[in-house]
C-alpha positions as a Python dict, from the first residue, in 0.01 Angstrom:
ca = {
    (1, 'X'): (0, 0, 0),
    (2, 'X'): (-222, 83, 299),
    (3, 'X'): (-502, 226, 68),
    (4, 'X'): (-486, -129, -89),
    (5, 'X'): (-501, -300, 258),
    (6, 'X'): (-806, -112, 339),
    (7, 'X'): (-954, -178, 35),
    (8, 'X'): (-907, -571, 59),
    (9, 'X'): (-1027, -534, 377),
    (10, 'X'): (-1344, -377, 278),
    (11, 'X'): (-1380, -618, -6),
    (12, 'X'): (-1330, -934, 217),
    (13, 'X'): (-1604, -780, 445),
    (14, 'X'): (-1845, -725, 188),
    (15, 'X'): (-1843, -1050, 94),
    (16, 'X'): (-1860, -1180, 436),
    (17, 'X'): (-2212, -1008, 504),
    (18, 'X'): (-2306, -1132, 149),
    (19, 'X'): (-2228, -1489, 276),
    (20, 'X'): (-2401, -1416, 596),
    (21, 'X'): (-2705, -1233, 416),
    (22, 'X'): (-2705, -1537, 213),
    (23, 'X'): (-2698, -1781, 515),
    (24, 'X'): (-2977, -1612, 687),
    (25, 'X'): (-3194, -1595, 381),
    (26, 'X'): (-3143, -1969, 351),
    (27, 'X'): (-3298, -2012, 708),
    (28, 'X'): (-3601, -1773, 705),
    (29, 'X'): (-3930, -1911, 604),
    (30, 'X'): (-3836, -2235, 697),
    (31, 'X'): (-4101, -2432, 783),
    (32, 'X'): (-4142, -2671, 1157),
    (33, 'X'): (-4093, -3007, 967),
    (34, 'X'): (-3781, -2863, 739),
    (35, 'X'): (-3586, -2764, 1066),
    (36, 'X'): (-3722, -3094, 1201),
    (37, 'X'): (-3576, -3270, 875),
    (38, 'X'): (-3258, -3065, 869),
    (39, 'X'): (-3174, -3171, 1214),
    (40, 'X'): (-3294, -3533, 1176),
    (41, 'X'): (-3027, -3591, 883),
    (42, 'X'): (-2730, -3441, 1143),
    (43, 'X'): (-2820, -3693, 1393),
    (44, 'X'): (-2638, -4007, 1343),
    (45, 'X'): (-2846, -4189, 1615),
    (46, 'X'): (-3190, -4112, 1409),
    (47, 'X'): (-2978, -4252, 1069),
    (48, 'X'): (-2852, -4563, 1211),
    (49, 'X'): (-3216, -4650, 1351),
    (50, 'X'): (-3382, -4536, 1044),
    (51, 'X'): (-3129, -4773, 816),
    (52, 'X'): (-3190, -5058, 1067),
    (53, 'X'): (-3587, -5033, 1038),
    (54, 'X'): (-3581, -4958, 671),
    (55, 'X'): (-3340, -5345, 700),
    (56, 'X'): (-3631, -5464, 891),
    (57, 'X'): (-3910, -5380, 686),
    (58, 'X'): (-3746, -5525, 322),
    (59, 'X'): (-3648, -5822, 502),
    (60, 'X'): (-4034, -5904, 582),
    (61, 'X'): (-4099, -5775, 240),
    (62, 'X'): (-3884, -5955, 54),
    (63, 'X'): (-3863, -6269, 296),
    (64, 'X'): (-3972, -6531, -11),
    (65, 'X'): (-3719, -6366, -173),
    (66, 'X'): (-3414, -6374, 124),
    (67, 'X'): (-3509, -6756, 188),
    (68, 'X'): (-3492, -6858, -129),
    (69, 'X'): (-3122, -6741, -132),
    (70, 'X'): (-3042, -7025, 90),
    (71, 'X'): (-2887, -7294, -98),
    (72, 'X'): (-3092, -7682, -162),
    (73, 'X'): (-3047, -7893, 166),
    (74, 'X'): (-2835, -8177, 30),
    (75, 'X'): (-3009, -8421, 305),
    (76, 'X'): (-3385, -8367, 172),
    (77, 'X'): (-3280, -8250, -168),
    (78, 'X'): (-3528, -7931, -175),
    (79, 'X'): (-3469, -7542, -43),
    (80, 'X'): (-3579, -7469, 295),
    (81, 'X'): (-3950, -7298, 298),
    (82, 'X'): (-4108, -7110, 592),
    (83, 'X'): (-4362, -7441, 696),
    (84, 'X'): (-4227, -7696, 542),
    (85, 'X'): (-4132, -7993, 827),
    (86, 'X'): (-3795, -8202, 756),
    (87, 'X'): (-3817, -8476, 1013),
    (88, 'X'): (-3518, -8635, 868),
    (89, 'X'): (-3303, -8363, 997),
    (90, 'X'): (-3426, -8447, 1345),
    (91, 'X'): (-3276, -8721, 1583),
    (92, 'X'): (-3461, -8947, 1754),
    (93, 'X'): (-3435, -8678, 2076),
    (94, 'X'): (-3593, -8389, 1894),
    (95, 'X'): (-3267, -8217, 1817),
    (96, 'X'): (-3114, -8129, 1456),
    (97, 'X'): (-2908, -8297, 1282),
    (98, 'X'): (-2802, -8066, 1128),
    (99, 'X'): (-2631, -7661, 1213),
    (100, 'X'): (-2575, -7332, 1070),
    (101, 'X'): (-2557, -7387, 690),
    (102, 'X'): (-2560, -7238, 343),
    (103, 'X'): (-2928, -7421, 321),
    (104, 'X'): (-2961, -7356, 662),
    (105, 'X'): (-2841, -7008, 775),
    (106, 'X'): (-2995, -7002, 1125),
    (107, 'X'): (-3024, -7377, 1167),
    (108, 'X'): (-3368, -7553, 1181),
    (109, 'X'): (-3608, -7579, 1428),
    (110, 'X'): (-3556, -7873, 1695),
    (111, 'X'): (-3885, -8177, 1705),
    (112, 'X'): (-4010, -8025, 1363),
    (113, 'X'): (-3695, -7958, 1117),
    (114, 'X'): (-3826, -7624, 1032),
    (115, 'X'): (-3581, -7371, 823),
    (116, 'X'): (-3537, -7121, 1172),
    (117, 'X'): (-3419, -6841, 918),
    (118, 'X'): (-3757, -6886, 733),
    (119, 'X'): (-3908, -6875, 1055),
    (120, 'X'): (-3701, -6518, 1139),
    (121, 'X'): (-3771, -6375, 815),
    (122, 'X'): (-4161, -6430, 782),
    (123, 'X'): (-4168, -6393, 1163),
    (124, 'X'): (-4107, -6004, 1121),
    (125, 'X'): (-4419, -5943, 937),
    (126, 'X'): (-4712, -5946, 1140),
    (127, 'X'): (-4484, -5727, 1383),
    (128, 'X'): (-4476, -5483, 1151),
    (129, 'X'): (-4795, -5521, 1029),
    (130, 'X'): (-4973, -5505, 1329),
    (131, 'X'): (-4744, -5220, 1465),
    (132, 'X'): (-4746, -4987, 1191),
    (133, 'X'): (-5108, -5015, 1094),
    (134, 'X'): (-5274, -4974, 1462),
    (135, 'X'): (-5061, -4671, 1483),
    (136, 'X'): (-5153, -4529, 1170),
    (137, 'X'): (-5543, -4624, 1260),
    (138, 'X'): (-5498, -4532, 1604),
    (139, 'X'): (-5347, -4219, 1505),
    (140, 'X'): (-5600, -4101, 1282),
    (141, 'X'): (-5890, -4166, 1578),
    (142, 'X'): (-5690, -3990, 1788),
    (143, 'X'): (-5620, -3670, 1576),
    (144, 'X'): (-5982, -3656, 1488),
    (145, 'X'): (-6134, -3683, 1804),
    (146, 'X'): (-5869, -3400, 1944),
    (147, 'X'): (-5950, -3191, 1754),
    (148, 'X'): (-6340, -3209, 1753),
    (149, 'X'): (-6345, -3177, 2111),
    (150, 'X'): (-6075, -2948, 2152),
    (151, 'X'): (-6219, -2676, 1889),
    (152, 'X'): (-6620, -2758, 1940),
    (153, 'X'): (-6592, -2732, 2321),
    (154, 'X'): (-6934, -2782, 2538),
    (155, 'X'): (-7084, -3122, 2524),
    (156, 'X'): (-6881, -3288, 2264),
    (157, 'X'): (-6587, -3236, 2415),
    (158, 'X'): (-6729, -3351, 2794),
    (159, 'X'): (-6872, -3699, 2550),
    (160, 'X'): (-6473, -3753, 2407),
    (161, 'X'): (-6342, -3650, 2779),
    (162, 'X'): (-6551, -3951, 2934),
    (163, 'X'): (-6470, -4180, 2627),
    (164, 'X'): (-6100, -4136, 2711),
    (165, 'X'): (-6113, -4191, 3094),
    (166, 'X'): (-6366, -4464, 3047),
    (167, 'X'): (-6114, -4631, 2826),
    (168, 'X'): (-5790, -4536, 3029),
    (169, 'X'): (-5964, -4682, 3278),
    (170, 'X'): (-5966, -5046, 3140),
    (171, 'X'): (-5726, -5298, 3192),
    (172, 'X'): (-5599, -5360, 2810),
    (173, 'X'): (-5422, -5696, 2909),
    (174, 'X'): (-5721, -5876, 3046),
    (175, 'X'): (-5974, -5755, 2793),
    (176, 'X'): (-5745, -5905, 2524),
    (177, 'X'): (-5679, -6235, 2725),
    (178, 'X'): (-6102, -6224, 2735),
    (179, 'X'): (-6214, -6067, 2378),
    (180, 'X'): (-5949, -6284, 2170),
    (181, 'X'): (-6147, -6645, 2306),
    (182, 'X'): (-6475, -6474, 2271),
    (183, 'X'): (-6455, -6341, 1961),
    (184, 'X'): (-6342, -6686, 1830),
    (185, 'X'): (-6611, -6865, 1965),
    (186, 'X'): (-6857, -6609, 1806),
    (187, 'X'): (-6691, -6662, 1461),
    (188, 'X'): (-6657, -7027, 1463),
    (189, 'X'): (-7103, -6994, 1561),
    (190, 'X'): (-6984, -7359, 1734),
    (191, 'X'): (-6753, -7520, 1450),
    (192, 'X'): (-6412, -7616, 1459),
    (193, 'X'): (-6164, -7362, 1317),
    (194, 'X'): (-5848, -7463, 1175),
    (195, 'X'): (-5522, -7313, 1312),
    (196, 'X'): (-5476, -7050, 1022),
    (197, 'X'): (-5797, -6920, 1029),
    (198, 'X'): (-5735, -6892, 1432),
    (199, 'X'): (-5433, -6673, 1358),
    (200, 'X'): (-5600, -6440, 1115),
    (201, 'X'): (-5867, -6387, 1353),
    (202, 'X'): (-5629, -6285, 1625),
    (203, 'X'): (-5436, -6076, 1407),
    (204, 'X'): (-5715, -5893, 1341),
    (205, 'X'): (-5862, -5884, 1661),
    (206, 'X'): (-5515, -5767, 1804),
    (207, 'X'): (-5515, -5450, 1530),
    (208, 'X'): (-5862, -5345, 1636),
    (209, 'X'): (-5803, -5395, 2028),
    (210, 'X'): (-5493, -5169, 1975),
    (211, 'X'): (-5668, -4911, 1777),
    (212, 'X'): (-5985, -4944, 2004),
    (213, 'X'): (-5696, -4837, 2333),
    (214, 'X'): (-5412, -4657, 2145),
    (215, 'X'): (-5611, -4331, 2063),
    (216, 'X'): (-5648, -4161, 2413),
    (217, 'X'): (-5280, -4044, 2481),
    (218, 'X'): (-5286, -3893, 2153),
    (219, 'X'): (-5668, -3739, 2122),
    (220, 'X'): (-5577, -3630, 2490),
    (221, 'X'): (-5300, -3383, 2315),
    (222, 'X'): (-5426, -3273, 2036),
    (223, 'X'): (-5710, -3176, 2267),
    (224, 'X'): (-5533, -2946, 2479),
    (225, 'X'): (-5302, -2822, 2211),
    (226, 'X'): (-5640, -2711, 2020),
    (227, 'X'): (-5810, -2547, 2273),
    (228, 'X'): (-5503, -2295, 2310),
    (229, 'X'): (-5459, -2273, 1882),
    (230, 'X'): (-5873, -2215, 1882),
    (231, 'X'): (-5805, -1852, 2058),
    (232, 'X'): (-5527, -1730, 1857),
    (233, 'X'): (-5542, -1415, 1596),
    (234, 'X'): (-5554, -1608, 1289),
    (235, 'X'): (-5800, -1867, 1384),
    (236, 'X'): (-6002, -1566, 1499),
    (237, 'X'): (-5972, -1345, 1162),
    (238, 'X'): (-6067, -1700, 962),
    (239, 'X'): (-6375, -1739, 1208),
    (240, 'X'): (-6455, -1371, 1108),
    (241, 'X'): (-6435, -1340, 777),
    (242, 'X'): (-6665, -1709, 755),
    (243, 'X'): (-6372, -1955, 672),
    (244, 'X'): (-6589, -2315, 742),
    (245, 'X'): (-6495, -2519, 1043),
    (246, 'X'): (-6369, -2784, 843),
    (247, 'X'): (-6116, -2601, 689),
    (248, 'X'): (-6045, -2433, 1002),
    (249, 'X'): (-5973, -2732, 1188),
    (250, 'X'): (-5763, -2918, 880),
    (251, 'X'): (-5579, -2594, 756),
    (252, 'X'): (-5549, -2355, 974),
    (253, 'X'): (-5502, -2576, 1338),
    (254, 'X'): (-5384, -2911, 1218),
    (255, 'X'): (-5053, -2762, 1031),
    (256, 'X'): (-4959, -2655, 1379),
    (257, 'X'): (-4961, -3011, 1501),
    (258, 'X'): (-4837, -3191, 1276),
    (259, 'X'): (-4481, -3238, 1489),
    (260, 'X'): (-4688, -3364, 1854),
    (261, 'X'): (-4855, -3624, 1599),
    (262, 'X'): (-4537, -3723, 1446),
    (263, 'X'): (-4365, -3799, 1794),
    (264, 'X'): (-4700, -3979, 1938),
    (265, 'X'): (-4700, -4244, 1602),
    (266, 'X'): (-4352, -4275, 1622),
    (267, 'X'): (-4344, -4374, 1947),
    (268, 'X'): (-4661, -4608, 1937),
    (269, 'X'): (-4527, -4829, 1670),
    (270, 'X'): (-4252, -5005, 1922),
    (271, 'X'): (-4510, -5007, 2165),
    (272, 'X'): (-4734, -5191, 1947),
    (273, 'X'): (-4487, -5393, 1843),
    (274, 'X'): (-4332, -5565, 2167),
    (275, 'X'): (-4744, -5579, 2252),
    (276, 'X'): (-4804, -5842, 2022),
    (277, 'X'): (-4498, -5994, 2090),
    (278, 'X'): (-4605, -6049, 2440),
    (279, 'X'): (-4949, -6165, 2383),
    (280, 'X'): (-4767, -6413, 2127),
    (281, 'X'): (-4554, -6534, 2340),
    (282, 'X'): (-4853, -6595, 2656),
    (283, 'X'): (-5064, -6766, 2371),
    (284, 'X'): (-5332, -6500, 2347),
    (285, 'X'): (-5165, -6359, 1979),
    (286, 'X'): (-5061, -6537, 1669),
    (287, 'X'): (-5083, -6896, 1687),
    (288, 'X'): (-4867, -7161, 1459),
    (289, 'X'): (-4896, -7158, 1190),
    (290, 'X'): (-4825, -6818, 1110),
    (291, 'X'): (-4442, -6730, 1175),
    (292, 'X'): (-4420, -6509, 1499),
    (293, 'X'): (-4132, -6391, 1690),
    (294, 'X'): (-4356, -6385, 2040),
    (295, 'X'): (-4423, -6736, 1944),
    (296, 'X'): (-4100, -6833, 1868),
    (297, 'X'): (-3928, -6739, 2179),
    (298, 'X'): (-4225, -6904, 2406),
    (299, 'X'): (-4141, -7215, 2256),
    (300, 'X'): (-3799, -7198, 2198),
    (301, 'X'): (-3766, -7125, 2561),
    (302, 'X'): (-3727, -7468, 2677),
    (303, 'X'): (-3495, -7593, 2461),
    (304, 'X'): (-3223, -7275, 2571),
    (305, 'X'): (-2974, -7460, 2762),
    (306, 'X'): (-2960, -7740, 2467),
    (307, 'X'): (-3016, -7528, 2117),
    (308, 'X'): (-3014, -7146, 2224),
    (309, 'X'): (-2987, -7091, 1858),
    (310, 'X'): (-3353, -7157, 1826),
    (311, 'X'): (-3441, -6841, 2034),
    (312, 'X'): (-3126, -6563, 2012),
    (313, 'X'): (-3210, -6496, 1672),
    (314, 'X'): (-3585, -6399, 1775),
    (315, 'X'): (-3479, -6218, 2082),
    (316, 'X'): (-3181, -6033, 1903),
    (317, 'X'): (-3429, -5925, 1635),
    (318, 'X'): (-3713, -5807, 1859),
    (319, 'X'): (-3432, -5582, 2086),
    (320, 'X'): (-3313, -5439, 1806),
    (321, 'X'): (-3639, -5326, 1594),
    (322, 'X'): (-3770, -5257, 1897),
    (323, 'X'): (-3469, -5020, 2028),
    (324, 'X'): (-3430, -4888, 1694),
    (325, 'X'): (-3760, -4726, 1695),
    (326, 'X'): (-3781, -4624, 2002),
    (327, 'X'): (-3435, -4390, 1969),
    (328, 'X'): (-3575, -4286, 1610),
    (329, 'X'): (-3873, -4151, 1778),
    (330, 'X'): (-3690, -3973, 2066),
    (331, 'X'): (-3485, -3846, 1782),
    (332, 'X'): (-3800, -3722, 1609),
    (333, 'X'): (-3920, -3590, 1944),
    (334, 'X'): (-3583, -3369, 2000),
    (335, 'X'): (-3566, -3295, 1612),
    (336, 'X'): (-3930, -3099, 1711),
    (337, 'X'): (-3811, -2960, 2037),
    (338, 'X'): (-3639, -2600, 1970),
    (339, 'X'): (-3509, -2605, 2307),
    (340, 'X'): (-3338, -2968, 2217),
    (341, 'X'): (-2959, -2902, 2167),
    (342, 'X'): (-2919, -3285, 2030),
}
C-alpha cells in the first residue's frame, strides 16, 4: 500500500512539471505586442471602452442606415433625414411640437424642426474622421522624423530638434482661429462660398493643422528611444556585416517601438477629438450644414433651461467617446508597461 502511495505520488508529480513545462513553453518566445494583447483581453476596463468605440464608430458608419429605422412622422408624412427642416413641428416660439418619438427618437431640433437623432448620428463622423486620421497622419510624421534624427545624428537631427521647438513653441489655438479665415479667403480668390463648401474647407484645414502640431510629442520619443537602440549589439553586428540603413531603421529599430507608438496614437485620437469639438463649438470648425457635435452644443446652449434635450444627447456622447478612449489608451499604455500590475 505505501509502495502504491509513493508511486501515485510520483505519478501526480510528473505530471505536474509536465503541466508546468507545458505552461512555461506556452510563455517563452512571446513576443511585446502578444503579452500586450494577452493582458489587454483580461482587462475589463480596455473591453468595455473598446465595445463602446467600436458602438461609436458603426453608428457614424451606418448613420443613413440607424435613421432610417425611425418610423414616418405622422405630422409631415415623410421619415426624418439629417437636413431636412419641418417647420410645422415648430410653434410659433421656436419650440417643438412635438417629443421623444418612434419618428423622433431624440426629439427635433427647436426654430428649425430638425430630426436631433439625425443630427447625433451624422454628428459623430467628422469626430472620428478628423480624430482618427490626424493621428494616423500625425503619427506617421512623427515616427519618421524620430527616427531619422535619432539614428542619423549630426545635423539632421539638430534641423528636426529646431523643427520641434519651433513648433512647440506656437500657440496652436490662435494659429487655427487665424489660418482657418485666411485660408478661406485665399480659396474663395474673392467669391462667395456657400456654407458646405465652408465646412469642407475647415475640415480639411483642421486635419492638416493637427497633423502640422501633433507630430512633436511623438518624433520627440522615438528620437530618444533611437538614439539608445542605435548603440546596441545587434544594430551594431547589422551595421557590420552592411545591412542598409533603411532596413536598419524599419527592421531592426522600429520593431522595438512599436508599443511607445501604440500608446502615443492611442492617446492622440481623444485629444483630437474634443479639439475639434472645441473649435466647433467657438465657430472656428465645422460650420452648418455639416452635422457637428461642437456645433450642436454651442447652439443648443441657449435653449438649456427650456429644451435641454437639444444638447444632453451631444454632451453625453462627446464624454463618453471621449472617456472611452482615453481609459483604452491608458489601458494600452499599462498593457506595454511590464512593471504595470493592472
Amino acid at each position: 500500500m505505501l509502495a502504491d502511495e509513493i508511486e501515485d505520488e510520483q505519478l501526480e508529480s510528473e505530471a505536474q512539471r509536465a503541466k508546468d513545462a507545458k505552461n512555461a513553453d506556452s510563455r517563452t518566445g512571446r513576443s511585446p505586442g502578444r503579452v500586450a494583447y494577452d493582458r489587454l483581453k483580461k482587462d475589463k476596463v480596455a473591453v468595455i471602452c473598446l465595445v463602446i468605440i467600436v458602438f461609436f464608430i458603426l453608428l457614424a458608419v451606418f448613420a443613413p442606415l440607424v435613421v432610417n429605422l425611425q418610423s414616418v412622422d405622422p405630422t409631415t408624412g415623410v421619415r426624418a433625414d439629417v437636413g431636412t427642416v419641418h417647420t410645422e413641428l415648430i410653434d410659433f416660439n421656436g419650440l417643438p411640437t412635438v417629443g421623444m418619438s418612434s419618428a423622433h427618437w431624440l426629439g427635433v431640433e427647436p426654430r428649425l424642426g430638425r430630426d436631433l437623432f439625425a443630427r447625433f448620428a451624422f454628428g459623430a463622423r467628422p469626430s472620428l474622421i478628423i480624430g482618427f486620421s490626424a493621428a494616423a497622419a500625425s503619427t506617421i510624421i512623427g515616427v519618421s522624423l524620430g527616427l531619422i534624427g535619432g539614428y542619423l545624428g549630426g545635423w539632421v537631427d539638430k534641423t528636426i530638434t529646431w523643427l520641434i521647438d519651433f513648433f512647440l513653441s506656437l500657440p496652436l489655438l490662435l494659429v487655427v482661429l487665424a489660418v482657418v479665415p485666411i485660408v478661406q479667403l485665399r480659396i474663395a480668390g474673392g467669391g462667395r462660398l456657400t456654407a458646405e463648401q465652408t465646412s469642407t474647407i475647415r475640415f480639411w484645414v483642421l486635419i492638416t493643422i493637427l497633423v502640422i502640431f501633433g507630430w512633436m510629442g511623438l518624433a520627440r520619443l522615438v528620437r530618444g528611444e533611437v538614439k539608445s537602440l542605435r548603440e546596441r549589439e545587434f544594430v551594431q553586428a547589422a551595421r557590420a556585416i552592411g545591412v542598409p540603413t533603411r532596413q536598419i531603421l524599419f527592421k531592426e529599430i522600429l520593431p522595438n517601438l512599436v508599443g511607445p507608438i501604440i500608446v502615443s496614437a492611442s492617446i492622440a485620437v481623444p485629444t483630437y477629438i474634443s479639439f475639434e469639438a472645441t473649435l466647433s463649438y467657438l465657430g472656428a470648425g465645422l460650420v452648418e450644414p455639416t452635422a457637428s457635435w461642437g456645433r450642436t452644443i454651442a447652439d443648443a446652449q441657449n435653449y438649456f433651461e427650456i429644451y435641454p434635450l437639444w444638447l444632453w444627447p451631444s454632451v453625453i456622447g462627446l464624454s463618453v467617446l471621449v472617456l472611452a478612449l482615453t481609459l483604452l489608451g491608458d489601458s494600452i499604455r499599462d498593457a506595454f508597461d511590464p512593471t504595470s500590475r493592472r
